[in-house]
C-alpha positions as CSV (number, residue, x, y, z in Angstrom):
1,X,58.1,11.1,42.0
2,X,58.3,7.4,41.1
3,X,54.8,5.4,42.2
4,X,55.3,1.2,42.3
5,X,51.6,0.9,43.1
6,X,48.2,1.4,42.3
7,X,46.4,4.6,44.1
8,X,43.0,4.0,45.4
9,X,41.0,6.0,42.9
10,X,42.8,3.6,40.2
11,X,41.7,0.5,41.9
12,X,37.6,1.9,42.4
13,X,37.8,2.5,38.9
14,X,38.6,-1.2,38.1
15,X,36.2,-2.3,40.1
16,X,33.3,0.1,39.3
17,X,34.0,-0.9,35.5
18,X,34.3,-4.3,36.5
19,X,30.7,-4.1,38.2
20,X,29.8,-2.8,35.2
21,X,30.6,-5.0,32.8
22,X,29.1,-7.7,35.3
23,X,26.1,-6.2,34.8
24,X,25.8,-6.4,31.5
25,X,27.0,-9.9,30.9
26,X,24.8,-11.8,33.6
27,X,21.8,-11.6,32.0
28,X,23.1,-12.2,28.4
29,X,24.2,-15.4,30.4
30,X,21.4,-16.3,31.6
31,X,19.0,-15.0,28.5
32,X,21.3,-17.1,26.8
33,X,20.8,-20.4,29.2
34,X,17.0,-20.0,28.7
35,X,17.4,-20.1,25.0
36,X,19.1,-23.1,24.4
37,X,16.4,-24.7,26.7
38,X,14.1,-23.7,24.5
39,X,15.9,-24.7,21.4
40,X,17.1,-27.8,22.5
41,X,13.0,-28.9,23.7
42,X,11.2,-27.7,20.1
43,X,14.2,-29.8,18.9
44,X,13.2,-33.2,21.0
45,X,9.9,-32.0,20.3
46,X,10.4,-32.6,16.6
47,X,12.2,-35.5,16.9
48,X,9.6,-37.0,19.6
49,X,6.9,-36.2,17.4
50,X,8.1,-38.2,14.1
51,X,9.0,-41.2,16.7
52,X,5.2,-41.6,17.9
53,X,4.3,-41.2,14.1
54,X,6.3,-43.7,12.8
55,X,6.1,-46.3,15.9
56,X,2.0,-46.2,15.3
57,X,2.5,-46.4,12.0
58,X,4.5,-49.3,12.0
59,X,3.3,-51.2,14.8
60,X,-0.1,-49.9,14.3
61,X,0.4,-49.7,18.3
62,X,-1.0,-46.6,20.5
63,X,-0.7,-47.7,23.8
64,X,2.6,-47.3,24.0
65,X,4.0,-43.7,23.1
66,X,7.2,-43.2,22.8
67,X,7.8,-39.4,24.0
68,X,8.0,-39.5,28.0
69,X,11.4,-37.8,27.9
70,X,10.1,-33.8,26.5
71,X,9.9,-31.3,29.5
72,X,7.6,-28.8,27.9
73,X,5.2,-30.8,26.3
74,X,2.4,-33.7,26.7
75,X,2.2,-35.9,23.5
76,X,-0.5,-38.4,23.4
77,X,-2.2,-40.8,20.6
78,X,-5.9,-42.0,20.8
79,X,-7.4,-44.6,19.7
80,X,-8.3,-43.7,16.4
81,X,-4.6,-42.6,16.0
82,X,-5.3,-38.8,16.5
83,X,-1.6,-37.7,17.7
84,X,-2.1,-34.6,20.1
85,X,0.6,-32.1,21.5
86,X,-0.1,-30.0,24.7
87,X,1.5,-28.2,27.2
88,X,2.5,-29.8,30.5
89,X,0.6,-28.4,33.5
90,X,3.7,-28.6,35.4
91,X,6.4,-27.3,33.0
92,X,9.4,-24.7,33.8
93,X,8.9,-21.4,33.0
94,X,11.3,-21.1,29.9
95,X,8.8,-23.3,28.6
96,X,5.7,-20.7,28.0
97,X,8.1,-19.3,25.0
98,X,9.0,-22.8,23.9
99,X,5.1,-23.7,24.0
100,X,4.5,-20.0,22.0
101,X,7.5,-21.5,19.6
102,X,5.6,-24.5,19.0
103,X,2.6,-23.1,18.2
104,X,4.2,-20.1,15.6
105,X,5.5,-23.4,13.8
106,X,2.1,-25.7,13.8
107,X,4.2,-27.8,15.6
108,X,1.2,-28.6,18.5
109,X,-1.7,-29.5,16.3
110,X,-3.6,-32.2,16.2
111,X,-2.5,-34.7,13.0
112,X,-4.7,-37.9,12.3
113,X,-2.1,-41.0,11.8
């Protein structure tokens, strides 16, 4: 008997595997979405955090901070150039880890300028 085609059991195995590996990979996908989120605001947050430093300590300036951009985080300067971090009221969720991030690496702490 020569066969030119797939029979049906064949073709439900495919797809059952194919549903399996589906899956698997969709949330590795999106586990792995929510982690460059993460990674990529800790990341503005660093870089955010040296601008305000350096722009009050070279304009000696803290009404204007320059750090309006980060998603996750609030970042404000007082007068007597105390330069605090917080979390935003409003943020994503992915940013509760980013915000338990910051915090594992002192990143959020209050630093007199």
């Amino acid at each position: 008997m020569n066969k030119n085609a797939f029979t049906m059991i064949e073709l439900i195995f495919v797809i059952v595997i194919l549903g399996i590996l589906a899956a698997i990979a969709i949330p590795k996908l999106t586990a792995t979405r929510d982690e460059s989120l993460i990674v990529r605001e800790l990341s503005d947050l660093k870089t955010a955090k040296m601008d305000v430093m350096s722009h009050v300590l070279i304009t000696n300036d803290v009404t204007t901070v320059p750090a309006n951009n980060l998603i996750c985080f609030d970042v404000q300067v007082d007068s007597n150039k105390t330069l605090t971090i917080t979390e935003k009221s409003n943020a994503p969720v992915y940013c509760a880890k980013a915000v338990s991030d910051a915090n594992k690496s002192n990143m959020m702490e209050s630093i007199q300028l």
